[in-house]
N, CA, C and O atoms as a CHARMM CRD file, in Angstrom:
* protein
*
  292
    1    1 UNK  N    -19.76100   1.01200  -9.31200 PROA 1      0.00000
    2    1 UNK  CA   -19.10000  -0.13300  -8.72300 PROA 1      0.00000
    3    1 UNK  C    -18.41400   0.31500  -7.43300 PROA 1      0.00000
    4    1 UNK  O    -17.77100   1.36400  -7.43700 PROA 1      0.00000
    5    2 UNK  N    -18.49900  -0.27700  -6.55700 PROA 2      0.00000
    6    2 UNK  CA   -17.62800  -0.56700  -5.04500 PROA 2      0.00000
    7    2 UNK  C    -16.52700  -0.67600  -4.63800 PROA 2      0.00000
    8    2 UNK  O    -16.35500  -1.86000  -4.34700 PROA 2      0.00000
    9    3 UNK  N    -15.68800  -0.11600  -4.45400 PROA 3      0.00000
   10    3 UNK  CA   -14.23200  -0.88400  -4.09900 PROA 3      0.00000
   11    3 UNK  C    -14.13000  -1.05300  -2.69700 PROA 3      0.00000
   12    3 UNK  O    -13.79500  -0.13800  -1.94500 PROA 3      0.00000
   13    4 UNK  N    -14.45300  -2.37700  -2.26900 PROA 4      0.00000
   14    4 UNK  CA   -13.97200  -3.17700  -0.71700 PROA 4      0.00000
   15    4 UNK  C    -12.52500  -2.62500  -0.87200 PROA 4      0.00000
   16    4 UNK  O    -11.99400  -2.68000  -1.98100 PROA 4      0.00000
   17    5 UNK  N    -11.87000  -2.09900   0.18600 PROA 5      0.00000
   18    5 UNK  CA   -10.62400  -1.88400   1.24300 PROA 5      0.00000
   19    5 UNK  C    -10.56500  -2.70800   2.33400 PROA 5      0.00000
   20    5 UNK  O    -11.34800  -2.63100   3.28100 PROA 5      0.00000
   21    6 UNK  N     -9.53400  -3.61200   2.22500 PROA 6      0.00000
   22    6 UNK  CA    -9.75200  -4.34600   3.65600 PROA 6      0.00000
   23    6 UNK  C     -7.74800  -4.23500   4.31700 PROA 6      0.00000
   24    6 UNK  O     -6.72900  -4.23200   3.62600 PROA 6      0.00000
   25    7 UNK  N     -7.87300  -4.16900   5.67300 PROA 7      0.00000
   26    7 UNK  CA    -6.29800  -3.73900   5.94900 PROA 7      0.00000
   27    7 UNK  C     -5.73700  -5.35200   5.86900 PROA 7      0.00000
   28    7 UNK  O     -6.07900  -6.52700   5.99500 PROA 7      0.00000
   29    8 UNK  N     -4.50200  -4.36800   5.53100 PROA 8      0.00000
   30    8 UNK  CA    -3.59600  -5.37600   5.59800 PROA 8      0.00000
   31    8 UNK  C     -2.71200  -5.38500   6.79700 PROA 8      0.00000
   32    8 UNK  O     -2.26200  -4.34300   7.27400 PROA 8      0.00000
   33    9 UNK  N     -2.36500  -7.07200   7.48600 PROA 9      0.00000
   34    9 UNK  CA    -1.85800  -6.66100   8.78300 PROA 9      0.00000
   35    9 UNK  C      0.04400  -6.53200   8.29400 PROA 9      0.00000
   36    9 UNK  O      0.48200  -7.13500   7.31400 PROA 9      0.00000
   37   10 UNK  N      0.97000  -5.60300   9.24300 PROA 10     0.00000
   38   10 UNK  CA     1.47700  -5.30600   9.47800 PROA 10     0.00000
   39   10 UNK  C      2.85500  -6.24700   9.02200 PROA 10     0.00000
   40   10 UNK  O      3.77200  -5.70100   8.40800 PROA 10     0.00000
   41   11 UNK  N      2.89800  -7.32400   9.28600 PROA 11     0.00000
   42   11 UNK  CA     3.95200  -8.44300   9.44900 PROA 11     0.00000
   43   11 UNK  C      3.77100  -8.51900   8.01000 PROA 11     0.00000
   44   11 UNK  O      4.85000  -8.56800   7.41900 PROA 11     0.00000
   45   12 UNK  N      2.42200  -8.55300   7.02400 PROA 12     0.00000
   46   12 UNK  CA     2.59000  -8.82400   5.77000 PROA 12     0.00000
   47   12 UNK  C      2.94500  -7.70700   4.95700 PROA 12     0.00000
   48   12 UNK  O      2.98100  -7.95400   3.75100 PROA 12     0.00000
   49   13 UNK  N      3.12900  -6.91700   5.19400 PROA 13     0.00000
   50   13 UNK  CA     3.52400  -5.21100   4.64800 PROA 13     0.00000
   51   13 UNK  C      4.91300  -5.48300   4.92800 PROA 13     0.00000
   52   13 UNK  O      5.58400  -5.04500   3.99300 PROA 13     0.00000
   53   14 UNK  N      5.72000  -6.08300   5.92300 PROA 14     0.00000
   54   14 UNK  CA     6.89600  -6.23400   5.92700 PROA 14     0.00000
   55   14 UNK  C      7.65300  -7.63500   5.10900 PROA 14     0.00000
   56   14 UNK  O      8.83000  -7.71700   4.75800 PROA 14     0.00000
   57   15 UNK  N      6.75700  -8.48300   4.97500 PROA 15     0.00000
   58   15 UNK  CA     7.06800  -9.35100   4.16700 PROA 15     0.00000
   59   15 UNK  C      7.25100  -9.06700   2.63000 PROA 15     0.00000
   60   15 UNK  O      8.00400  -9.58000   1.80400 PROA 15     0.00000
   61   16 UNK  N      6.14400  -7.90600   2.51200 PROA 16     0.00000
   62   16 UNK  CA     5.85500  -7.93300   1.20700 PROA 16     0.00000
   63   16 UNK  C      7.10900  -6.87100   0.47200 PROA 16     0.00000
   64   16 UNK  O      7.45600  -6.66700  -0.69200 PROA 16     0.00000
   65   17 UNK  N      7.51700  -6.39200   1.69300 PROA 17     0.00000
   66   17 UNK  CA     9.03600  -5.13400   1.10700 PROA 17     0.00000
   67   17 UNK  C     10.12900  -6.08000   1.12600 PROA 17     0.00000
   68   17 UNK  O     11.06100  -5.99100   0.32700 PROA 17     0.00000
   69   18 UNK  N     10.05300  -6.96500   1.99000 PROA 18     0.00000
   70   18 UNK  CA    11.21000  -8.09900   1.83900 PROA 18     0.00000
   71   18 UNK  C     11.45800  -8.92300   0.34500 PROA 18     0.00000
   72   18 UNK  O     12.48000  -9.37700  -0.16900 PROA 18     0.00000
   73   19 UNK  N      9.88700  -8.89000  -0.14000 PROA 19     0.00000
   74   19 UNK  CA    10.01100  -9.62800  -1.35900 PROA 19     0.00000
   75   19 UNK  C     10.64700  -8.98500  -2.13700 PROA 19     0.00000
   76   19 UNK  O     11.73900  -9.39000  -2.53600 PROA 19     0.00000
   77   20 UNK  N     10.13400  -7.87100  -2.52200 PROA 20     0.00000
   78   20 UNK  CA    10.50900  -6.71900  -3.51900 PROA 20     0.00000
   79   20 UNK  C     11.94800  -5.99900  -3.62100 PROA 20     0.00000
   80   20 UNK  O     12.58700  -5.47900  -4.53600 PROA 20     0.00000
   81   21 UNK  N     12.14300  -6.20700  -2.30800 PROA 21     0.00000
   82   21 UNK  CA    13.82200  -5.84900  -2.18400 PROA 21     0.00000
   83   21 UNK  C     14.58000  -7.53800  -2.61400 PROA 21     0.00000
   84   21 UNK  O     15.80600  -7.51300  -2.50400 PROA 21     0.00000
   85   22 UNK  N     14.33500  -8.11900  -2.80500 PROA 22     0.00000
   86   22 UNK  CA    15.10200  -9.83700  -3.08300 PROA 22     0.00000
   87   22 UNK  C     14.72300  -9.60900  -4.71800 PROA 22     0.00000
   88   22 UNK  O     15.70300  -9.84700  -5.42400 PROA 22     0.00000
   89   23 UNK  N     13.53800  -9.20700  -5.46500 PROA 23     0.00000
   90   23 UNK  CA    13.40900  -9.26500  -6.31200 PROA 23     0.00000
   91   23 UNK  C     14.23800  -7.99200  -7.43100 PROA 23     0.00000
   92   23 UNK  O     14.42000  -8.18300  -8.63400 PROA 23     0.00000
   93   24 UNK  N     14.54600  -7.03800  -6.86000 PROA 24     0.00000
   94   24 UNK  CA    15.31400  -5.79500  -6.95500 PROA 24     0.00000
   95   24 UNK  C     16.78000  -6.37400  -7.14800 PROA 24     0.00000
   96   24 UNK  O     17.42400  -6.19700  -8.18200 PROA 24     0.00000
   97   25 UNK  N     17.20900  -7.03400  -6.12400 PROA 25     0.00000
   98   25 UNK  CA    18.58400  -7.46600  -5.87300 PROA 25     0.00000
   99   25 UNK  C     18.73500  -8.91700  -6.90800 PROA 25     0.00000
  100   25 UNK  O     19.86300  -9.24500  -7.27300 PROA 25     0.00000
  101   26 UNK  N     17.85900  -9.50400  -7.21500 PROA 26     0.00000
  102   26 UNK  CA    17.79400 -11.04800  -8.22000 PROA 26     0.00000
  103   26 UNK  C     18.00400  -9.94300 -10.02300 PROA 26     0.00000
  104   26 UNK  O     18.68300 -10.44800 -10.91700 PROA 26     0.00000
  105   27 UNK  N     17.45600  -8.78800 -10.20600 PROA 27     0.00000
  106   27 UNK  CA    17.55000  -8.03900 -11.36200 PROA 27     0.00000
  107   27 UNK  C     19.40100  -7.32800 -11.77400 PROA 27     0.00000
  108   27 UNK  O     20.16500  -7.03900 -12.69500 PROA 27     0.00000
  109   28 UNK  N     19.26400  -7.37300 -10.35800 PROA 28     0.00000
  110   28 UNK  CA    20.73600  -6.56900 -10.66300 PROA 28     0.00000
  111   28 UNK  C     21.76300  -7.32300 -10.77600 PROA 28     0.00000
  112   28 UNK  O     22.70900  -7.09600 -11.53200 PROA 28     0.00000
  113   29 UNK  N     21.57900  -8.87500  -9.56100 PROA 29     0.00000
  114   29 UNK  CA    22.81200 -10.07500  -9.87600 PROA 29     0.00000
  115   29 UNK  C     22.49400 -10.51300 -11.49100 PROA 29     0.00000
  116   29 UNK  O     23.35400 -10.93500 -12.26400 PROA 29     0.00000
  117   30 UNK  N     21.07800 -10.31500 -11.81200 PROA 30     0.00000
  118   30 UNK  CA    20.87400 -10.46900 -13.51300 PROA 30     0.00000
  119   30 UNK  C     21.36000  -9.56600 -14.23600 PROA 30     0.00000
  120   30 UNK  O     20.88400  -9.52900 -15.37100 PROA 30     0.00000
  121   31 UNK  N     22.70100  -8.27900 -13.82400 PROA 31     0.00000
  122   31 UNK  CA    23.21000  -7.14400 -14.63500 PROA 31     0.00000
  123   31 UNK  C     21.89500  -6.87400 -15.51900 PROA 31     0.00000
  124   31 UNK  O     21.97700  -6.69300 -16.73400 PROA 31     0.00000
  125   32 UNK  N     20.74700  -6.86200 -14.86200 PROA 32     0.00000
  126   32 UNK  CA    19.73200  -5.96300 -15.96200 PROA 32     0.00000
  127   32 UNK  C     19.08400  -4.79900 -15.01400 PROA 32     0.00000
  128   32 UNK  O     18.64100  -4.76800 -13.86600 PROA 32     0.00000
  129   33 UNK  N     19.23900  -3.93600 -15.98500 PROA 33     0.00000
  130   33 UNK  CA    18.68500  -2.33800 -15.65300 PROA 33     0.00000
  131   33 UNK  C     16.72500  -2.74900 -15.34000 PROA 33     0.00000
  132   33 UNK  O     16.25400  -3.88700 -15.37500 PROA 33     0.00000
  133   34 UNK  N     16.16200  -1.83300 -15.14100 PROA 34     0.00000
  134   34 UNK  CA    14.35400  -1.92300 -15.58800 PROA 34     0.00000
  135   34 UNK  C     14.23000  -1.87400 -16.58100 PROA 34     0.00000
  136   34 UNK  O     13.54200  -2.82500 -16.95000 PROA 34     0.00000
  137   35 UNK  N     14.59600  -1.08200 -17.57900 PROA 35     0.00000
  138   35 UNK  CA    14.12900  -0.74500 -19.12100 PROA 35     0.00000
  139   35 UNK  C     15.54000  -2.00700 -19.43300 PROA 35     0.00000
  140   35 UNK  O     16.12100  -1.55800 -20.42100 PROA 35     0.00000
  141   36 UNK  N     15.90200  -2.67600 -19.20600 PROA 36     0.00000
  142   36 UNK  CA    16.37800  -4.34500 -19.69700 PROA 36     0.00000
  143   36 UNK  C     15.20000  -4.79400 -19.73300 PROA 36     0.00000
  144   36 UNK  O     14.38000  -4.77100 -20.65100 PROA 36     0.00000
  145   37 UNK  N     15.11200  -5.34800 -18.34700 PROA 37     0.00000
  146   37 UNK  CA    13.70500  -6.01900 -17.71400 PROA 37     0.00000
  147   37 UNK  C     12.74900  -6.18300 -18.41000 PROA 37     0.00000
  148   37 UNK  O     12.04300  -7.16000 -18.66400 PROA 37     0.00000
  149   38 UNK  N     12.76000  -4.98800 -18.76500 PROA 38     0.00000
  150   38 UNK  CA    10.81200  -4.24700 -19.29600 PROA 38     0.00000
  151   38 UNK  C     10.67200  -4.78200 -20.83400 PROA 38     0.00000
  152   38 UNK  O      9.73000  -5.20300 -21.50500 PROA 38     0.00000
  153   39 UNK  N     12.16900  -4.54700 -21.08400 PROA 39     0.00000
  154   39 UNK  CA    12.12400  -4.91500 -22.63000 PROA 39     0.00000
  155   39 UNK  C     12.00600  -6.53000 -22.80000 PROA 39     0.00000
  156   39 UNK  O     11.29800  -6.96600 -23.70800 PROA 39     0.00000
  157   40 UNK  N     12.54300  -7.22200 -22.12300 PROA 40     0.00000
  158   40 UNK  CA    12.56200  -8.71900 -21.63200 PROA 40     0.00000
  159   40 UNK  C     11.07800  -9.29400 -21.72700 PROA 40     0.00000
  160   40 UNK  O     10.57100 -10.14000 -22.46300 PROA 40     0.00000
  161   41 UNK  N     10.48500  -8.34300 -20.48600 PROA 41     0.00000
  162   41 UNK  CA     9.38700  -8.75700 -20.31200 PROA 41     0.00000
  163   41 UNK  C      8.01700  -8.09300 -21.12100 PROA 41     0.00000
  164   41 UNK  O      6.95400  -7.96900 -20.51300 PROA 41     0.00000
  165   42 UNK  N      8.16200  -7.68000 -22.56000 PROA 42     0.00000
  166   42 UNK  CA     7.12100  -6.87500 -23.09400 PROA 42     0.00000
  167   42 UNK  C      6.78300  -5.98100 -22.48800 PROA 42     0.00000
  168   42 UNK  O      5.89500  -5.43000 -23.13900 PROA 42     0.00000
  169   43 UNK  N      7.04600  -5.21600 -21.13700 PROA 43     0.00000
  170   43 UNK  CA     6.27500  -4.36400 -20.65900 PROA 43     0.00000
  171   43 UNK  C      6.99300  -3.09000 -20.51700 PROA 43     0.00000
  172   43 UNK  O      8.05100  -2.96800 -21.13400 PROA 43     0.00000
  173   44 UNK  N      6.48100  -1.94100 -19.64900 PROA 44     0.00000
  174   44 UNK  CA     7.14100  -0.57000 -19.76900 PROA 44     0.00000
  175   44 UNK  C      8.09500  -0.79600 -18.12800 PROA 44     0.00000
  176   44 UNK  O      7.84900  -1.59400 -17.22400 PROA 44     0.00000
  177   45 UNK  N      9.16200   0.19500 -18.22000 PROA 45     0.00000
  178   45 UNK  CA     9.84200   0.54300 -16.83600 PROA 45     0.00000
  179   45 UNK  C      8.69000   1.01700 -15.76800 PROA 45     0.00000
  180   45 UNK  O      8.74000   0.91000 -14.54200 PROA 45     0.00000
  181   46 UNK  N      7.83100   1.46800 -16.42200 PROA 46     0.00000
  182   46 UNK  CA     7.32400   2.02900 -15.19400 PROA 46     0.00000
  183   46 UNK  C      6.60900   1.05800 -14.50900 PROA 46     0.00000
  184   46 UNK  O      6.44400   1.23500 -13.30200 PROA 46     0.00000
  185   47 UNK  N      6.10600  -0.03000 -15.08700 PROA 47     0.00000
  186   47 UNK  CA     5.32500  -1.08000 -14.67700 PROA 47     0.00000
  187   47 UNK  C      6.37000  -1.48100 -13.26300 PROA 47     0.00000
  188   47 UNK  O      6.02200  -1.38200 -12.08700 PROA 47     0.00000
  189   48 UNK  N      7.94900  -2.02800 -13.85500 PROA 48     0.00000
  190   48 UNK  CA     8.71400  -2.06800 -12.80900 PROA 48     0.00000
  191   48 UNK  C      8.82700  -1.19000 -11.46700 PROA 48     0.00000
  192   48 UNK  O      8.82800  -1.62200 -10.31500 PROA 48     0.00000
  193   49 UNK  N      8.92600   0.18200 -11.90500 PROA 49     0.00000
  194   49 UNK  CA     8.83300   0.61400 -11.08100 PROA 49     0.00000
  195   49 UNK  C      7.88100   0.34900  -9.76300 PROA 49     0.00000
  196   49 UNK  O      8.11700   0.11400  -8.57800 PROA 49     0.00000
  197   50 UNK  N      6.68300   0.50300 -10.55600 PROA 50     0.00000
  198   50 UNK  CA     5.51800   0.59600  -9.63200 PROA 50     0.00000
  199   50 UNK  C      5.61300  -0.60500  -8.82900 PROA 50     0.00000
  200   50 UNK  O      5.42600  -0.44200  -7.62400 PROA 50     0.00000
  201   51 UNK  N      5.96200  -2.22900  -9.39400 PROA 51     0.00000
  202   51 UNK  CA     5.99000  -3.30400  -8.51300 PROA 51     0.00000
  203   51 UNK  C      6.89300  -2.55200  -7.45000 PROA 51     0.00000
  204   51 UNK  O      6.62200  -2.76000  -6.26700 PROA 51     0.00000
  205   52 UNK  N      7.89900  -1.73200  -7.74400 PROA 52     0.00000
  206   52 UNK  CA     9.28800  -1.61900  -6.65600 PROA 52     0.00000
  207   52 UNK  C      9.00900  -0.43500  -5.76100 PROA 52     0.00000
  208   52 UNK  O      9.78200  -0.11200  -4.85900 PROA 52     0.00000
  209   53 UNK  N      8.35300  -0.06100  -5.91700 PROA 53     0.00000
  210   53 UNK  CA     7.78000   1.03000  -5.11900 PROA 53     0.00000
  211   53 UNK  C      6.35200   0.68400  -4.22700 PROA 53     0.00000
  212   53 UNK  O      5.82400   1.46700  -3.43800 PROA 53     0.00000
  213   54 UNK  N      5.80400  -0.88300  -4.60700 PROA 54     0.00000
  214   54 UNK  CA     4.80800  -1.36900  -3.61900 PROA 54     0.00000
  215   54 UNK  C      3.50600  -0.72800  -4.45000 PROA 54     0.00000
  216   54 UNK  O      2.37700  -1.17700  -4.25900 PROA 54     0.00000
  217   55 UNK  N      3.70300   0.10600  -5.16800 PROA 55     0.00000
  218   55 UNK  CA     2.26400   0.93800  -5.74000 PROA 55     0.00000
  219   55 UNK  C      1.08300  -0.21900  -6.68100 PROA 55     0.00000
  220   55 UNK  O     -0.06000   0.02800  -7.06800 PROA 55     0.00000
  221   56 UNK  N      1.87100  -1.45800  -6.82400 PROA 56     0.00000
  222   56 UNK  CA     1.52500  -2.52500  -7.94800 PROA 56     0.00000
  223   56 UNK  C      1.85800  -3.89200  -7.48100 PROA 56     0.00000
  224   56 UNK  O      3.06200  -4.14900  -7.48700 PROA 56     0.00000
  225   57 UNK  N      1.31700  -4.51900  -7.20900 PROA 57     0.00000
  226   57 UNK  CA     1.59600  -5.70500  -6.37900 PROA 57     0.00000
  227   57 UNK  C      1.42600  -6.99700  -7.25200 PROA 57     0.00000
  228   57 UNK  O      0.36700  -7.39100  -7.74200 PROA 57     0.00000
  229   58 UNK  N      2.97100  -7.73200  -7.38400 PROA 58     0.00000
  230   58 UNK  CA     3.24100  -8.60200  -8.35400 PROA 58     0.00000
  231   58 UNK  C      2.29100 -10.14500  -7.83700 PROA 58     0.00000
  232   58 UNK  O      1.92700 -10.53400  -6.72700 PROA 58     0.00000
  233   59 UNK  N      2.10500 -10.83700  -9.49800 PROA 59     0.00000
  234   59 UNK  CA     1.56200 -11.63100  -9.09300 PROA 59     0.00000
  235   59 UNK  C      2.45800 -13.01500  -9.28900 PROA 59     0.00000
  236   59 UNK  O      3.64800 -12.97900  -9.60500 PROA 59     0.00000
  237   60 UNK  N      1.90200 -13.93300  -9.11600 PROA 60     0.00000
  238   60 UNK  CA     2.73000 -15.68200  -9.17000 PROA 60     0.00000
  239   60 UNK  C      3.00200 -15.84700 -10.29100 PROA 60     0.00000
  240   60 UNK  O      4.09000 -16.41600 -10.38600 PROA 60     0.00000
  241   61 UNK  N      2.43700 -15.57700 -11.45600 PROA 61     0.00000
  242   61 UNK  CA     2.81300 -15.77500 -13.02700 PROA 61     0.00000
  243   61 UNK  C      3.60600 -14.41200 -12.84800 PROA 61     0.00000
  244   61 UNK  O      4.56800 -14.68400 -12.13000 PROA 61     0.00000
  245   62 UNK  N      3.61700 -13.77500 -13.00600 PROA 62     0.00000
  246   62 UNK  CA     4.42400 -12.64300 -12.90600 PROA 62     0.00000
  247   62 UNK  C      5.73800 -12.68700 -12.46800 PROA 62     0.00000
  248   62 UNK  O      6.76400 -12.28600 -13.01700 PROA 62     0.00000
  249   63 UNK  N      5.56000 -13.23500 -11.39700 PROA 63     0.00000
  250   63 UNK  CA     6.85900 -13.70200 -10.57200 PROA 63     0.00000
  251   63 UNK  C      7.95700 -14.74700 -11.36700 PROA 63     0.00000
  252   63 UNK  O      9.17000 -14.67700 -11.56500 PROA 63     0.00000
  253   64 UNK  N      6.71900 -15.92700 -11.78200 PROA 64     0.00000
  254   64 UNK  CA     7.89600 -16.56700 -13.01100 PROA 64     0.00000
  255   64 UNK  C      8.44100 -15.99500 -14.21200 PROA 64     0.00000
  256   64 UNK  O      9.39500 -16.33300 -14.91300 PROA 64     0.00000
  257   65 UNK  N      7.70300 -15.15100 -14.28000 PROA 65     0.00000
  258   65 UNK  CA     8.19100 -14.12900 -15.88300 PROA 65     0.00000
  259   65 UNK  C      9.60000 -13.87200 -15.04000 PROA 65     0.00000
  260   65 UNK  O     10.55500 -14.58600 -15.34900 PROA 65     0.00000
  261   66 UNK  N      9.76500 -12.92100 -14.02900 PROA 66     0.00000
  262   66 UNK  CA    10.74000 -12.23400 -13.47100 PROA 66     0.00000
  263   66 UNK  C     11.74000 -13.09700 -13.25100 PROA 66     0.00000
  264   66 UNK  O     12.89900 -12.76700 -13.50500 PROA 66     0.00000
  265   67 UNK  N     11.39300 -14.46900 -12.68600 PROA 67     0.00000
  266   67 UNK  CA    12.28600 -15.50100 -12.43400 PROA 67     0.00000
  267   67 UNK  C     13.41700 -15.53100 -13.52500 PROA 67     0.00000
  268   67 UNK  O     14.62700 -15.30200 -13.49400 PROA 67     0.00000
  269   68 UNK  N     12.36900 -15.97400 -14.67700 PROA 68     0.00000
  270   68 UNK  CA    12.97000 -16.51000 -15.83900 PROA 68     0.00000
  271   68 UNK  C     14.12700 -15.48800 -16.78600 PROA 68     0.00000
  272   68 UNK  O     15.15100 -15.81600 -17.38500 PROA 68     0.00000
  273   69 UNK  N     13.65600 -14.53600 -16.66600 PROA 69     0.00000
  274   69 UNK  CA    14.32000 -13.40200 -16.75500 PROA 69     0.00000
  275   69 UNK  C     15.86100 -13.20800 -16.10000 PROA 69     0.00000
  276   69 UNK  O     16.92400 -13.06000 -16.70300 PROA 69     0.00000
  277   70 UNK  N     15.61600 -13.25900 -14.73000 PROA 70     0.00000
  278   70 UNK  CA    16.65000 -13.15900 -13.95700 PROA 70     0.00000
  279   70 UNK  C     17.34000 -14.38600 -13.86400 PROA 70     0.00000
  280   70 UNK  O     17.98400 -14.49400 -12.82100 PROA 70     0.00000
  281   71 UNK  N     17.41800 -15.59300 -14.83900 PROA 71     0.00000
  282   71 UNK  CA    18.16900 -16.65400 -14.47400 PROA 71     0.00000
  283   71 UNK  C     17.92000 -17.15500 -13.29100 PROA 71     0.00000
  284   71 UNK  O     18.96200 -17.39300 -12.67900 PROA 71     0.00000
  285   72 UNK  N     17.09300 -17.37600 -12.79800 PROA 72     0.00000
  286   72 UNK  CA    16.81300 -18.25200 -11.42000 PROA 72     0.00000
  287   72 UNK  C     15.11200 -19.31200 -11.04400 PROA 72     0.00000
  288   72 UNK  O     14.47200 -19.86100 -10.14700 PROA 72     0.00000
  289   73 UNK  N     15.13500 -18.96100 -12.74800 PROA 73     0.00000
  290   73 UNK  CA    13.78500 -20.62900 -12.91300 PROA 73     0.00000
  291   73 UNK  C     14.72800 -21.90100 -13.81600 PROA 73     0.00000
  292   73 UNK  O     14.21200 -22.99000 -14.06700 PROA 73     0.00000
C-alpha cells in the first residue's frame, strides 16, 4: 500500500497549534490532568499527549468528546 504525503500550507500548521493550545487550556480551566481526561474519555494519556504534541491530529467527534468533558458542550 501507498501513502500519498501532500504539504500542508503554513497558515494551517499555525492554526492547527492555535487549536491545540485552546484545547490544552479548556482541560486545565476543566481542573483535569491527561490521565483525568484519558480516564473520562476511555482512552490512554498518551493518546492525549500525542493530540498535544501535533503527532495525532484530533478529529470533530473527537473534539465533542473533549468538549463534553471539559464542560463547554
Amino acid at each position: 500500500m501507498r501513502i500519498l504525503h501532500f504539504a500542508v500550507p503554513h497558515s494551517y500548521k499555525n492554526r492547527y497549534r492555535a487549536f491545540v493550545k485552546r484545547l490544552k487550556l479548556s482541560r486545565i480551566e476543566a481542573e483535569l490532568t491527561q490521565v483525568e481526561a484519558a480516564e473520562k474519555l476511555k482512552i490512554s494519556q498518551s493518546y492525549i499527549s500525542k493530540c498535544k504534541s501535533g503527532e495525532r491530529r484530533v478529529d470533530f467527534i473527537e473534539l465533542l468528546d473533549f468538549a463534553r468533558i471539559n464542560n463547554k458542550a
